[in-house]
KOLDOLUM-871546 format. One line per field, with one value per atom (N, C-alpha, C, O): residue number from 1; x, y, z; atom name. Coordinates in steps of 0.05 Angstrom, whole numbers. Layout:
BEGIN
seq <- NUM_...
c1 <- X_...
c2 <- Y_...
c3 <- Z_...
atom <- CA_...
//
This chain:
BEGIN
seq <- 1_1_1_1_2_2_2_2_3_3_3_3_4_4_4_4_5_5_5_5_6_6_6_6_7_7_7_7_8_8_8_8_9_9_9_9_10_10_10_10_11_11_11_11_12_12_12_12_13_13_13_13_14_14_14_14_15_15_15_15_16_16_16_16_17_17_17_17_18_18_18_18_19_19_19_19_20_20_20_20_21_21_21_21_22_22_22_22_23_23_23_23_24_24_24_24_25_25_25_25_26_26_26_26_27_27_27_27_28_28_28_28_29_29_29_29_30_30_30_30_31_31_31_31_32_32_32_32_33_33_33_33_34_34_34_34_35_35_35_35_36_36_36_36_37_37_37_37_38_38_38_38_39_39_39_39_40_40_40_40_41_41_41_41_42_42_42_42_43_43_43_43_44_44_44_44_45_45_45_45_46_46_46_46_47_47_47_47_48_48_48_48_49_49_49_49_50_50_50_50_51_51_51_51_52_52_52_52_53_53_53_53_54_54_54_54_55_55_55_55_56_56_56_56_57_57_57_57_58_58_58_58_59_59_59_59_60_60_60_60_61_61_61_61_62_62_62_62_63_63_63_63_64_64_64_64_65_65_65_65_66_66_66_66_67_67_67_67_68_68_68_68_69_69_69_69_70_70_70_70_71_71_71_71_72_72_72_72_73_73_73_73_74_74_74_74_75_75_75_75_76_76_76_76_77_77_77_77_78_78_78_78_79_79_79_79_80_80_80_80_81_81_81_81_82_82_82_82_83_83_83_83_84_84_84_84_85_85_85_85_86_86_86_86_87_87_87_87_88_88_88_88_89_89_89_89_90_90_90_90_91_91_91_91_92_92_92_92_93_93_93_93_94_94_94_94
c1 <- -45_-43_-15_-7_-3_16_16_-3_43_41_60_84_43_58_64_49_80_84_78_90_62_55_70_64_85_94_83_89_65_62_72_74_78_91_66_58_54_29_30_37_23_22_25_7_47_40_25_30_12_-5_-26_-37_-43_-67_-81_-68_-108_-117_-121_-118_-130_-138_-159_-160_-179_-204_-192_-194_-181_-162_-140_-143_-125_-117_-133_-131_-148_-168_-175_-175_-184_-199_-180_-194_-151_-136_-129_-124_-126_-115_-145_-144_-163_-178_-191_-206_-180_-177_-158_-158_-137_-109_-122_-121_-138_-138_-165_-174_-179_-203_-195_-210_-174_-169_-150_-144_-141_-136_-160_-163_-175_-197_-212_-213_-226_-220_-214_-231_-191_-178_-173_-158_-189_-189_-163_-148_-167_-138_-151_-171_-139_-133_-125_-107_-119_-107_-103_-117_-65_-64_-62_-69_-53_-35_-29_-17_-40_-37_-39_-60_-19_-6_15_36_8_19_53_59_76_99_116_132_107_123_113_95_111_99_113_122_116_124_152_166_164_199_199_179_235_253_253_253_252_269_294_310_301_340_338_358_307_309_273_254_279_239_226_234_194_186_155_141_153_135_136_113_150_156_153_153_152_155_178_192_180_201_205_226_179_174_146_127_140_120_112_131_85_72_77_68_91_97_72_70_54_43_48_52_48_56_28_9_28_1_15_32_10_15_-11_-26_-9_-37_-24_-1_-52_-42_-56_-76_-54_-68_-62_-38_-76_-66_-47_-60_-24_-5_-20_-6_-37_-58_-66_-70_-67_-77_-67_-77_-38_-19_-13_-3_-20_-17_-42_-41_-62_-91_-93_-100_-86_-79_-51_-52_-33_-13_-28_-29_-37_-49_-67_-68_-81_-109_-95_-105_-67_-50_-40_-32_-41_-27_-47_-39_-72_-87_-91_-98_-83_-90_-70_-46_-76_-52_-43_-26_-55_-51_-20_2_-29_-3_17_17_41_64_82_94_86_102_96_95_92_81_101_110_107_133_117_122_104_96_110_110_128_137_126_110_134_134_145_169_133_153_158_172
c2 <- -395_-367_-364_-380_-344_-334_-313_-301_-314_-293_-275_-278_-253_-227_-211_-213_-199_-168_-147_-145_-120_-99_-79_-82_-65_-40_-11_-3_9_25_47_46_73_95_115_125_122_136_160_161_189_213_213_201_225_227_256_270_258_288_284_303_255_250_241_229_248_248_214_199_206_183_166_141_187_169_168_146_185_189_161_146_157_134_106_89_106_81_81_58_99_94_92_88_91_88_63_51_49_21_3_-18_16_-1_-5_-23_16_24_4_-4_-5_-16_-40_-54_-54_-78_-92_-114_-60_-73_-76_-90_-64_-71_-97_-102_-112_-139_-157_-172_-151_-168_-170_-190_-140_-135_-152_-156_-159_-172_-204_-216_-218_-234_-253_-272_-235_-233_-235_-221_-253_-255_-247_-263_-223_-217_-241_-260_-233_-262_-243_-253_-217_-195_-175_-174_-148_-132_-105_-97_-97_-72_-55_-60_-31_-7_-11_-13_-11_-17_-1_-4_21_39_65_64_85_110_135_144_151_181_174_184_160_148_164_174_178_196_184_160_203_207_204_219_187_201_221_233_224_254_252_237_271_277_269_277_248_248_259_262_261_283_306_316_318_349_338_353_306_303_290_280_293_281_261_248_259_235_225_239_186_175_154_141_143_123_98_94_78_48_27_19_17_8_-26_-27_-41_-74_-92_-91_-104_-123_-147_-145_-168_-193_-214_-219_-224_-226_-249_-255_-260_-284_-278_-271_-278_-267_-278_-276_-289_-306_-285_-264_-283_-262_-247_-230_-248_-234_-208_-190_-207_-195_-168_-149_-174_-146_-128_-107_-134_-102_-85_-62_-98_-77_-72_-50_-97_-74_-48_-26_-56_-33_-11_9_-9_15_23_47_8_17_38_60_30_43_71_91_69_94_116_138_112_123_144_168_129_144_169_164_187_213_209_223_192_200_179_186_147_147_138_122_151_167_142_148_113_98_69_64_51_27_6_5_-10_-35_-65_-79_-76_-108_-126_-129_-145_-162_-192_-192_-211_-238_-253_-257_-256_-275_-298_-314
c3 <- -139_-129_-116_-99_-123_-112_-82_-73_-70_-42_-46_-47_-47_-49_-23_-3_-24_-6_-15_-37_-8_-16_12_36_4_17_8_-15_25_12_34_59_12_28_30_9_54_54_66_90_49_64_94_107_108_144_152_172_137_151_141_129_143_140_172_189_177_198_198_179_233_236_223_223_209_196_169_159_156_133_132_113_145_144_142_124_164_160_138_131_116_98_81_61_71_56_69_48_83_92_78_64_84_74_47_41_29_1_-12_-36_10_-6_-1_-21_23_18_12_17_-7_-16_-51_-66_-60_-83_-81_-105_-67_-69_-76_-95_-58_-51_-79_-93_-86_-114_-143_-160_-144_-161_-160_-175_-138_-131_-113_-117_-92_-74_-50_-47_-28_3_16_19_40_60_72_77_77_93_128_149_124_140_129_107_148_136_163_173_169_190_186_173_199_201_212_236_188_189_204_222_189_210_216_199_226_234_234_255_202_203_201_218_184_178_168_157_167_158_130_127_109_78_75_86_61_52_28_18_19_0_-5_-3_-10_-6_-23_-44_-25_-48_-41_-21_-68_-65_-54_-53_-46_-33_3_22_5_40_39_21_76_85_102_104_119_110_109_102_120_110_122_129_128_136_126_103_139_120_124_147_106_116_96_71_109_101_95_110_74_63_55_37_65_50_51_69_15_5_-14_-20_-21_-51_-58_-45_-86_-116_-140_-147_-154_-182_-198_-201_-208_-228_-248_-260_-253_-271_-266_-282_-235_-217_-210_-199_-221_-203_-217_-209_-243_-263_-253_-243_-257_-246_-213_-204_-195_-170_-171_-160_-184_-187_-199_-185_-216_-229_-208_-203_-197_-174_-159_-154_-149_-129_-140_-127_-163_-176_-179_-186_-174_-177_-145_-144_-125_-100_-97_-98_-95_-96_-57_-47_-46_-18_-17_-8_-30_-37_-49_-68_-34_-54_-66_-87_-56_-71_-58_-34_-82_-78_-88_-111_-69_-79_-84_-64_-99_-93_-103_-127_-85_-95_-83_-65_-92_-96_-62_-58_-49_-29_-41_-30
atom <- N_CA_C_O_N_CA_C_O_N_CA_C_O_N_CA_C_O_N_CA_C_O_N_CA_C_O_N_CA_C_O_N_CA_C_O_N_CA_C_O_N_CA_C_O_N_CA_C_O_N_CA_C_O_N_CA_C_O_N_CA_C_O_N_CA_C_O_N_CA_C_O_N_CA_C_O_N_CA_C_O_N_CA_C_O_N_CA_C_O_N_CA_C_O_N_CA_C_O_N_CA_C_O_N_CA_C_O_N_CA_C_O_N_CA_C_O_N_CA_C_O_N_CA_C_O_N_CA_C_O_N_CA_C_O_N_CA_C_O_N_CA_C_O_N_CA_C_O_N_CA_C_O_N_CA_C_O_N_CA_C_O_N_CA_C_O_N_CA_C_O_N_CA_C_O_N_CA_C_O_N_CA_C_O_N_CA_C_O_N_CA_C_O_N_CA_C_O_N_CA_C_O_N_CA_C_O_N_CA_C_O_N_CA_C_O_N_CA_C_O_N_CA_C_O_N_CA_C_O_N_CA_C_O_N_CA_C_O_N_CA_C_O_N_CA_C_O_N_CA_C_O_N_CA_C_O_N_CA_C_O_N_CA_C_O_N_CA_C_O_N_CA_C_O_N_CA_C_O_N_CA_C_O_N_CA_C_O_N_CA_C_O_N_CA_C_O_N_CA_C_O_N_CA_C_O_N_CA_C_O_N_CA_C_O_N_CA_C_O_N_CA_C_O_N_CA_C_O_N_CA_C_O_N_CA_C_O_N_CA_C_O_N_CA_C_O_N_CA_C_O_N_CA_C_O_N_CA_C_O_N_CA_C_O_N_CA_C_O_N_CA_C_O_N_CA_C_O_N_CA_C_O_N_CA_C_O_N_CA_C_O_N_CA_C_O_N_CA_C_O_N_CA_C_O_N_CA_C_O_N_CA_C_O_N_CA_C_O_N_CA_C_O
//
């Protein structure tokens, strides 16, 4: 199994239960795919854009690092694409 990093950029005009339930959406599709939370917290809170995506400006950073066999990361990436709440997902490799 490999250790990944997951960065995701998450709507900032979602309420407090609205968030919980998307933090816990992102790290039930690890688990999901047969993946470990090693760590997983709120990166940063309502960061500035250098250009808007999705029509915002800005966005909730939230940080996951997890190990998951490589098999694994095409179907959690797609899982992610699926959430409209959110707007841009980075997973790479530590």
């Amino acid at each position: 199994m490999n250790k990944y990093e997951g960065m995701f950029i998450i709507k900032p005009d979602l309420g407090e239960e609205e968030k919980k339930a998307i933090f816990t959406q992102i790290n039930d599709a690890v688990s999901k795919n047969s993946g470990q939370i090693i760590e997983s917290s709120v990166w940063a809170e309502k960061r500035k854009f250098c250009f808007p995506i999705k029509k915002n400006q800005e966005g909730l950073y939230y940080l996951v690092v997890f190990s998951m066999p490589p098999a694994g990361i095409k179907e959690l990436r797609h899982a992610y694409t699926l959430n409209e709440n959110i707007m841009r997902v980075m997973v790479t490799r530590a």
